[in-house]
N, C-alpha and C positions, 0 to 999 in steps of 0.2 A: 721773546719779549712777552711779559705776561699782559693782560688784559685790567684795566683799571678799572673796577663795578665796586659799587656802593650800594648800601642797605642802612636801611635808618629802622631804631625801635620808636613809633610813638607812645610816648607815657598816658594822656590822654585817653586815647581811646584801646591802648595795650594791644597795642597789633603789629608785625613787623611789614615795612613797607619797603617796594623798590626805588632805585633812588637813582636817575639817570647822568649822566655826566655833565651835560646840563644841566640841572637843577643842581648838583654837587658844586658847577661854577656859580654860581648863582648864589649858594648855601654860605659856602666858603669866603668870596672875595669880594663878590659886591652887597653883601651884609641884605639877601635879598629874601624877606619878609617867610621864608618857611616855618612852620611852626618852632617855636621854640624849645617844645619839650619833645625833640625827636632827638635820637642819638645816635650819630653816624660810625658808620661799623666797614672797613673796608674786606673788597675779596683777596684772599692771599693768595690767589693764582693758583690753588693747589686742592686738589679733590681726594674725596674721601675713598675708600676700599670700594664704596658701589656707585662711585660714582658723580656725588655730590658736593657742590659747592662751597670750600674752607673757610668763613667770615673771621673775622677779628670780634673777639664773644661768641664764639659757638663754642660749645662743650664737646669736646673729644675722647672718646675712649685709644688706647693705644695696643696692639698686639692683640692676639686673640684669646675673646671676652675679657680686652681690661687689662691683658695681663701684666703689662707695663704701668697700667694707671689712668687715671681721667684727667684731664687737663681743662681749665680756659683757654684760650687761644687769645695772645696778646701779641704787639706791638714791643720788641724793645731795640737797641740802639743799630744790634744787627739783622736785622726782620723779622718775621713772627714768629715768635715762639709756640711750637705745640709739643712741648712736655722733652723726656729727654731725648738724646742721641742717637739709642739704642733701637728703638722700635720705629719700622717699614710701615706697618697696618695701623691706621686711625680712621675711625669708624664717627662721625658727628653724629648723637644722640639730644642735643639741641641747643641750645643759649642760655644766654645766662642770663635773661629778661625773663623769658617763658618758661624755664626749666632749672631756678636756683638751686633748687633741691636735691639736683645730681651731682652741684660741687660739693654739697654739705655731706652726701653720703659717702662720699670718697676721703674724705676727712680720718 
C-alpha cells in the first residue's frame, strides 16, 4: 500500500510547499480557508533512480540521459502516467511550476 503525501505549488509567493494530510482534509472537504492559489500535486508512491520523490507535475527524464524522453508526470484514468512502457530509469529534473523550460526543450 502506497503512502498518500501531497505537495501544493504557491503561485503567490512561487515556492513549492509541504502539504500534510490534514491540511489536504481540510483543503479538499471542508472547503477550509488555504490559500487559494496553491496547486495541489499528489505523491505517486514511486521514486526516482536516486532515490527521490515522484509528484504529479514533476518533470521526468526516462532511460539514460533521456534516452526514452522527458515527460510531465500526470494523472490519468489508470494512474500516473510517467511517459512510455518501455523505460525502468526516470531520473526527476523538476516541475513544471519551477522548471517549464525543460518541457519546451524536449519538444
Amino acid at each position: 500500500m502506497r503512502e498518500i503525501k501531497f505537495r501544493a505549488w504557491d503561485k503567490d509567493i512561487k515556492k513549492m510547499l509541504e502539504v500534510n494530510f490534514y491540511q489536504y482534509i481540510f483543503f479538499q472537504y471542508l472547503h477550509y480557508t488555504y490559500p487559494q492559489d496553491n496547486t495541489l500535486m499528489q505523491f505517486t508512491g514511486l521514486f526516482d533512480k536516486e532515490g527521490k520523490e515522484i509528484y504529479e507535475g514533476d518533470i521526468v527524464i526516462e532511460g539514460y540521459k533521456g534516452k526514452y524522453g522527458t515527460y510531465e508526470v500526470k494523472w490519468n484514468v489508470k494512474g500516473f502516467n510517467l511517459g512510455s512502457e518501455d523505460g525502468d530509469e526516470y531520473e526527476v529534473i523538476g516541475n513544471i511550476y519551477e522548471n517549464p523550460e525543460l518541457l519546451e526543450r524536449s519538444k
